[in-house]
KEKE-369117 format. One record per residue (C-alpha): residue number from 0; x, y, z; residue in three letters. Coordinates in nm, 4 decimals. Example, Ala and Ser with C-alpha at 12.3 -4.5 7.8 and 13.67 -1.06 7.14 Angstrom:
! KEKE-369117
     k          X          Y          Z     r
     0     1.2300    -0.4500     0.7800   ala
     1     1.3670    -0.1060     0.7140   ser
***
This chain:
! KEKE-369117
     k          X          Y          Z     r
     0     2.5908    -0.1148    14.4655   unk
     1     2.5236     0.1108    14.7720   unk
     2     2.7659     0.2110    15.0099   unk
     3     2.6552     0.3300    15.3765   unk
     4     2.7775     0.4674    15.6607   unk
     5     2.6908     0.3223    15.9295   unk
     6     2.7691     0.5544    16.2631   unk
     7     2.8082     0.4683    16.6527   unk
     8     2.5715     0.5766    16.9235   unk
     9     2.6220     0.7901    17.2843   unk
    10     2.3852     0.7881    17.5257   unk
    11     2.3617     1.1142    17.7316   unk
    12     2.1178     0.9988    17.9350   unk
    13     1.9548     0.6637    17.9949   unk
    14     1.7266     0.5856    18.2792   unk
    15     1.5668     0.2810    18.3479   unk
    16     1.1924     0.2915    18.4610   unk
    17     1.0474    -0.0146    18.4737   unk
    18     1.0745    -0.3907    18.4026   unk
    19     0.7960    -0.4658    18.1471   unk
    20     0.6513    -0.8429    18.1169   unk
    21     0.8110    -0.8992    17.7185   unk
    22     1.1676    -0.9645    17.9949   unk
    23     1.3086    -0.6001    17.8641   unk
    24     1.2702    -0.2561    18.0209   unk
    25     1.1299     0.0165    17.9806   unk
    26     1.3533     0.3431    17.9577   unk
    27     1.4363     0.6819    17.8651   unk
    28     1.7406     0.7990    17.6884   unk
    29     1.8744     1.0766    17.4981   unk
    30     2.0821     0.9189    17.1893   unk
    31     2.3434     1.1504    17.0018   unk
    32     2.4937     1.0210    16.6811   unk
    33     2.8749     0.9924    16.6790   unk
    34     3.1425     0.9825    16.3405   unk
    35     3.3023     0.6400    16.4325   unk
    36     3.1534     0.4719    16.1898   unk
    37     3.1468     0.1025    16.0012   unk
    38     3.0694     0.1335    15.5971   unk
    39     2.8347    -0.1741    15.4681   unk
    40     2.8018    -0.2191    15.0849   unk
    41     2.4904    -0.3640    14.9854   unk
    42     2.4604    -0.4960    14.5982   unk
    43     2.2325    -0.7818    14.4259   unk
    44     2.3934    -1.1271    14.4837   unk
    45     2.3993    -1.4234    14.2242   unk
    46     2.2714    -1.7001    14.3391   unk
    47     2.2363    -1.6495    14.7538   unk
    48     2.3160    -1.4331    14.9937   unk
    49     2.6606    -1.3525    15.0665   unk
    50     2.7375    -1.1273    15.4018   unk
    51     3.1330    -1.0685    15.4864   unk
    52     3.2891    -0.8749    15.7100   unk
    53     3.6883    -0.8149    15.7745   unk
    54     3.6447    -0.8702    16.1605   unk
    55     3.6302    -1.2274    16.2630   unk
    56     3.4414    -1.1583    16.5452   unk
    57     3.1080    -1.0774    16.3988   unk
    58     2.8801    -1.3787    16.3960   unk
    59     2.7486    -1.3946    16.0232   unk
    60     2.5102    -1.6788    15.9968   unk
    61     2.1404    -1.6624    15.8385   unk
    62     2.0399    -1.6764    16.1532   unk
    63     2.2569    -1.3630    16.3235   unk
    64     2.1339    -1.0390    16.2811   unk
    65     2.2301    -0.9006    15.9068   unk
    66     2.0603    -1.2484    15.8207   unk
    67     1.7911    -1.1583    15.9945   unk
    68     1.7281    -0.8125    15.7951   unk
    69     1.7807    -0.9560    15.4687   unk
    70     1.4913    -1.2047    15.5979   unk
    71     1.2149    -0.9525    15.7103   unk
    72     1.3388    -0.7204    15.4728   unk
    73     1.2330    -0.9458    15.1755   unk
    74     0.8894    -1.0569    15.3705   unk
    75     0.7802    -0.7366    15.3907   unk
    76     0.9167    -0.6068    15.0469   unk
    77     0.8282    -0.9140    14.8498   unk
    78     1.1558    -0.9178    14.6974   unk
    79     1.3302    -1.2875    14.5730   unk
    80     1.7068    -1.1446    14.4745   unk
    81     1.9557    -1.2430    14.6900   unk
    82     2.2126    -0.9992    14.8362   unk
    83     2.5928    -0.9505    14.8641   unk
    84     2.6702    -0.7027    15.1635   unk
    85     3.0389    -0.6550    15.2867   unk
    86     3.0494    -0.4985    15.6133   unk
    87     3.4111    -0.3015    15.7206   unk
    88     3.4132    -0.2799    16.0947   unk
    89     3.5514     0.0246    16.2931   unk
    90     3.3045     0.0417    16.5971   unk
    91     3.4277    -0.1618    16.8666   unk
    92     3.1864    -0.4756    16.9287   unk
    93     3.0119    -0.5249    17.1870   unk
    94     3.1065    -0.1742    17.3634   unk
    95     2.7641     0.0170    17.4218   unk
    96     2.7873     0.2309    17.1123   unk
    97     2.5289     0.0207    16.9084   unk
    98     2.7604    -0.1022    16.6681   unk
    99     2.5766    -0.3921    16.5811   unk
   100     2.1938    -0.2230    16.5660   unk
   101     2.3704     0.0741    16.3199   unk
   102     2.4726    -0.1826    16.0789   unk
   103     2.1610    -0.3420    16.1221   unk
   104     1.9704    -0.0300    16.0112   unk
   105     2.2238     0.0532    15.7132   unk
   106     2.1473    -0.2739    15.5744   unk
   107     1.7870    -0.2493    15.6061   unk
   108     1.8319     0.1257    15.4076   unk
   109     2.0513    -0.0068    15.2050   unk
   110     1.8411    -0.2771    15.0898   unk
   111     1.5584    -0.0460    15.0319   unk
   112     1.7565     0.1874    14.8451   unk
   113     1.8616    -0.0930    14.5834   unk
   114     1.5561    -0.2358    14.5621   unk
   115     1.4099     0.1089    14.4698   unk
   116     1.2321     0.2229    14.7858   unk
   117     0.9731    -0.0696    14.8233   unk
   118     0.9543    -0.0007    15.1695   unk
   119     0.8125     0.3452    15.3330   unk
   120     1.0957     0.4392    15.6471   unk
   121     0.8262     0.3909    15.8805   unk
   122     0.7961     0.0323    15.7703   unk
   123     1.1819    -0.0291    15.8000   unk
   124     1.1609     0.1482    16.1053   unk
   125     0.8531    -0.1458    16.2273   unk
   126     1.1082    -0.4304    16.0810   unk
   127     1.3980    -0.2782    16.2941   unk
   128     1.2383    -0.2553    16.5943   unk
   129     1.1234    -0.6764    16.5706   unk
   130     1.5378    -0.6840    16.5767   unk
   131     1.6616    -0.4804    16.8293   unk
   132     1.5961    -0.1725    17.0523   unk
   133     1.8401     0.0610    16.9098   unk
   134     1.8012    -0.0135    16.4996   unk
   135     1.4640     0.2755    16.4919   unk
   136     1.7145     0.5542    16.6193   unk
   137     1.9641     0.4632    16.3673   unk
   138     1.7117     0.3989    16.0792   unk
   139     1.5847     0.7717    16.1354   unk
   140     1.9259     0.9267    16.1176   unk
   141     1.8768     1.1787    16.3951   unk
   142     2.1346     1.3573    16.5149   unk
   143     1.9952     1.3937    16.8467   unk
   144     1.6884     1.1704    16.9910   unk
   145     1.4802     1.0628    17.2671   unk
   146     1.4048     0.7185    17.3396   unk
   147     1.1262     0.6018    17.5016   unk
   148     0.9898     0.2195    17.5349   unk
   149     1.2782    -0.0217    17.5045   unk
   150     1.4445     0.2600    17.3258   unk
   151     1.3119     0.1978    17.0483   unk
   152     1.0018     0.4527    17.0479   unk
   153     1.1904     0.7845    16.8509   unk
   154     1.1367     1.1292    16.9466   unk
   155     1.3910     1.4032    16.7057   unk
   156     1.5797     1.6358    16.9413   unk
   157     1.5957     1.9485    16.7929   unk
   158     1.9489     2.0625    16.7949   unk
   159     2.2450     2.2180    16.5982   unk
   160     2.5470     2.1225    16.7817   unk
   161     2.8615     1.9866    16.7611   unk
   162     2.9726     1.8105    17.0547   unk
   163     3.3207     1.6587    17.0781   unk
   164     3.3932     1.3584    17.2866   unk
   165     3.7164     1.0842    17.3613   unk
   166     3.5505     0.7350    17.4015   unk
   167     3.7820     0.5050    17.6112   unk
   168     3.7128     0.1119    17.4898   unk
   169     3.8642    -0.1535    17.7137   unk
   170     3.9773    -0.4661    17.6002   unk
   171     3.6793    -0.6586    17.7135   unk
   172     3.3312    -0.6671    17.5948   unk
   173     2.9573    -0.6850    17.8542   unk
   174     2.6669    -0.8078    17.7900   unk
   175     2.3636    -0.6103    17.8060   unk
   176     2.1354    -0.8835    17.9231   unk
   177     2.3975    -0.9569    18.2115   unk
   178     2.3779    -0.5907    18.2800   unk
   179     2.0571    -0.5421    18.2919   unk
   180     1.9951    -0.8193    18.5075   unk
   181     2.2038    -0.6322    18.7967   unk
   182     1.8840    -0.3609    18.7710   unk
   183     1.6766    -0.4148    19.0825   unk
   184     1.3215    -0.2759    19.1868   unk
   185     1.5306    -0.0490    19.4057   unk
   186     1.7260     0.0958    19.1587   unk
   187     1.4674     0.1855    18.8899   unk
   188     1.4159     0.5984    18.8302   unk
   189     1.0741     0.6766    18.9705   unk
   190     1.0926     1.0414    18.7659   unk
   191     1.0451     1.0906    18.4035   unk
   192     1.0354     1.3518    18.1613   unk
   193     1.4751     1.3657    18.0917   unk
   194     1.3200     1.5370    17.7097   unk
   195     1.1840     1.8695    17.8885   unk
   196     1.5510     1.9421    18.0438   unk
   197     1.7699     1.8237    17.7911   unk
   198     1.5489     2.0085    17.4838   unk
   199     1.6372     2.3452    17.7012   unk
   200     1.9987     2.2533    17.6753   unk
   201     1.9922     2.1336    17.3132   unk
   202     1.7671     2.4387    17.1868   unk
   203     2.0119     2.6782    17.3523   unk
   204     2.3284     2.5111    17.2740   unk
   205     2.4546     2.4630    17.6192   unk
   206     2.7262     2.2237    17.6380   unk
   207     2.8026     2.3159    17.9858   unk
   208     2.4698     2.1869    18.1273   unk
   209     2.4706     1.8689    17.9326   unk
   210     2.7595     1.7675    18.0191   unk
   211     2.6404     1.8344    18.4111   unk
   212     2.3932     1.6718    18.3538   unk
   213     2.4349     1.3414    18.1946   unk
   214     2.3328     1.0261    18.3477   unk
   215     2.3247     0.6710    18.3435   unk
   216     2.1300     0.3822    18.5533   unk
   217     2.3670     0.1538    18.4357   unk
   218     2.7064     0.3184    18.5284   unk
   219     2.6868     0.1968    18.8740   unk
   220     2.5679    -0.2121    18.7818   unk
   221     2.9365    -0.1626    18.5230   unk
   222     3.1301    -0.0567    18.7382   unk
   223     3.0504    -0.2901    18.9750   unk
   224     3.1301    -0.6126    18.6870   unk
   225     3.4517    -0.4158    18.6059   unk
   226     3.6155    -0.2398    18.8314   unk
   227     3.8625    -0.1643    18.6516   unk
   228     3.6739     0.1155    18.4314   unk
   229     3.7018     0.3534    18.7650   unk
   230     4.0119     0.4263    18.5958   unk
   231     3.9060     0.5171    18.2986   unk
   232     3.6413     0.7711    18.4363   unk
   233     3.9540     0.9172    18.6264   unk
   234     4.1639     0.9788    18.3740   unk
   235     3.8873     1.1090    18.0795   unk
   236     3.7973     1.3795    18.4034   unk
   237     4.1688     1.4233    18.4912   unk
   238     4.2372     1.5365    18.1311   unk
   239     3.9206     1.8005    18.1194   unk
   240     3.6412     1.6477    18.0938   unk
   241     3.2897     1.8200    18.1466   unk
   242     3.1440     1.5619    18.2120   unk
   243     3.1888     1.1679    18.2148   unk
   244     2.9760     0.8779    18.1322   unk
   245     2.9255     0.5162    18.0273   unk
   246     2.7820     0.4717    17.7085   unk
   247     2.4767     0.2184    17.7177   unk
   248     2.5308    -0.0854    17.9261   unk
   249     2.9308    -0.0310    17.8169   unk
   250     3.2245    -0.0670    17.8385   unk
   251     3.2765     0.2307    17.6816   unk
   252     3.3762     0.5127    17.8497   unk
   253     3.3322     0.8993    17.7334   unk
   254     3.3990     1.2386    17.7913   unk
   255     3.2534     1.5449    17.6697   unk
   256     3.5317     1.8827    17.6012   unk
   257     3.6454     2.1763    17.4640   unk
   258     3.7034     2.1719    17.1410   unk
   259     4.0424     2.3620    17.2116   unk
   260     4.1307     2.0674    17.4072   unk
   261     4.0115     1.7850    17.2541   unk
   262     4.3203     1.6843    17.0829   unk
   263     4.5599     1.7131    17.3795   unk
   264     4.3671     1.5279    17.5936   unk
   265     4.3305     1.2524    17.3441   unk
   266     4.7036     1.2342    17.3440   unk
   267     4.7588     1.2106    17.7107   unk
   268     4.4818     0.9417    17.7170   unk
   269     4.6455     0.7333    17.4346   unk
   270     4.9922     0.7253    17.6730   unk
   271     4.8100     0.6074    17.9469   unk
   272     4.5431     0.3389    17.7538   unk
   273     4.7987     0.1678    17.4553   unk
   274     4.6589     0.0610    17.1762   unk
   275     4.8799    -0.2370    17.2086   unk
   276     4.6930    -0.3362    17.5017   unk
   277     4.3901    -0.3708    17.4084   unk
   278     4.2481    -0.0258    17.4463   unk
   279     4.0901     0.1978    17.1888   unk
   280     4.0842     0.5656    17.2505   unk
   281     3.8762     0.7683    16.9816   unk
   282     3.8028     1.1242    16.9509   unk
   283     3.4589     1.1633    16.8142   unk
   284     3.2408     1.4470    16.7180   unk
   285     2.8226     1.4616    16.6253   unk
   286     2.7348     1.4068    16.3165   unk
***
C-alpha cells in the first residue's frame, strides 16, 4: 500500500500566447507548489479496480480521469493487477489549483511505485501529459516551474523559498474551457520570456518583486463571469496583501504576505468569507 500526497497548484504568472490548432493554447506560466493537499492510497486490488473517494462530487467512472491513469498506466507498464486507490479530498474542485491533475499524477507515481518502478518518470511524465496539461508539473514535484506549451512542457525554477499565501474559494466552481473561450486574438500576450524575470526574483529571494509582479490573462475573462470575486481581490489586498491574483482560470483567489501577518489576516478574512457559506479560506505555504 502507498500513500501520497497529492498537493495544490498557484500560478504566479500565466500568459496566454496563442491559440494552437489541437483547440488548446499555448502559454507560459510560472507554477509554485502549495501544502493543501489531497492523500490517495494506491494498493493491488482483488479482482478489479476499485477507486473511492469521500467527496461525492468527484466523477469516478473507468472512463473519468483516475480511470484513465490506471488505463495508460497498465498499457505502457504491461501490468494485468487491478488496483484499489482511495482518494481523501481537501483541494477544492474545480477551483484553479489543479486539484484534479495532482491526483492524477499521485496515482500515476503511485502506481509505479507499487508496481516496482516499471516506468522511467519521463515516461509517466509522456502518459500524464495525453491526460491533462497540468499532471507533468505535478509528476516532477517541483517546487517552482515554468510552463511552456499547454503547460505541460516543464522547466525547474531554481528557488529556495517559502512563500505564504491565503487562497479565497467561492462557493461556485468555472470551467476552464468556458474560460478560455472568453480569450480573444486581441487579448493574447504578444511578449514572452516571463522565466528570465521571475528566475532573477526566485534566485535572489525577492518576495517583494514577485508579488509586483504576478500576472494573469485570465483574471480579467473571471472576473467578468463572476463579478462577484472583485470582492474577494478587495479584501485579500485590504488585509496586506503584496500582491493579488487568480489562480489558473479560478475561482480561486490568492494573496501573497508577510509571514508576521499571515495569520491575522487569515482571521479577518474568515469573518468576512464564512465557512458556512460556502467559502473556503486557506492559509498555504510552498512546499
Amino acid at each position: 500500500m502507498i500513500t501520497i500526497n497529492a498537493s495544490a497548484k498557484l500560478n504566479l504568472c500565466l500568459k496566454v500566447i496563442s491559440k494552437r490548432t489541437d483547440g488548446y493554447h499555448n502559454i507560459e506560466t510560472l507554477f509554485e507548489r502549495i501544502d493543501l493537499s489531497d492523500t490517495i492510497t494506491v494498493g493491488f486490488g482483488d479482482e478489479v479496480d476499485k477507486v473511492q473517494c469521500d467527496n461525492p462530487e468527484i466523477p469516478l467512472g473507468g472512463d473519468r480521469l483516475v480511470g484513465r491513469c490506471i488505463k495508460k498506466f497498465r498499457e505502457r507498464a504491461g501490468c494485468k493487477a487491478p488496483f484499489d486507490i482511495s482518494i481523501v479530498k481537501r483541494i477544492p474542485v474545480s477551483a484553479g489549483l489543479g486539484g484534479g491533475s495532482s491526483d492524477a499524477a499521485a496515482v500515476l507515481k503511485g502506481l509505479n511505485e507499487l508496481t516496482g518502478q516499471l516506468l522511467q518518470t519521463e515516461e509517466l511524465i509522456e502518459i500524464g501529459r495525453e491526460l491533462g496539461a497540468d499532471i507533468p508539473f505535478f509528476i516532477t514535484g517541483h517546487s517552482f516551474a515554468f510552463g511552456t506549451g499547454r503547460g505541460d512542457e516543464i522547466e525547474k525554477a531554481e528557488a529556495h523559498m517559502e512563500i505564504a499565501h491565503i487562497l479565497i474559494n467561492p462557493p461556485f466552481g468555472t470551467c476552464t474551457e468556458d474560460i478560455y473561450r472568453g480569450v480573444s486574438a486581441f487579448s493574447l500576450t504578444n511578449t514572452k520570456g516571463i522565466d528570465k524575470m521571475f528566475n532573477v526574483f526566485l534566485k535572489e529571494n525577492d518576495i517583494n518583486a514577485i508579488a509586483e509582479n504576478i500576472y494573469n490573462d485570465l483574471q480579467p475573462i473571471a472576473l467578468q463571469e463572476n463579478p462577484s470575486l472583485q470582492k474577494a481581490f478587495d479584501e485579500i489586498k485590504a488585509s496586506g496583501a503584496k500582491g493579488v491574483l487568480l489562480s489558473g482560470s479560478g475561482p480561486t483567489v490568492f494573496g501573497i504576505f508577510d509571514k508576521k501577518t499571515v495569520k491575522s489576516a487569515k482571521k479577518r478574512l474568515e469573518t468576512i468569507f464564512p465557512q458556512e457559506q460556502g467559502w473556503g479560506v486557506y492559509e498555504t505555504y510552498t512546499c
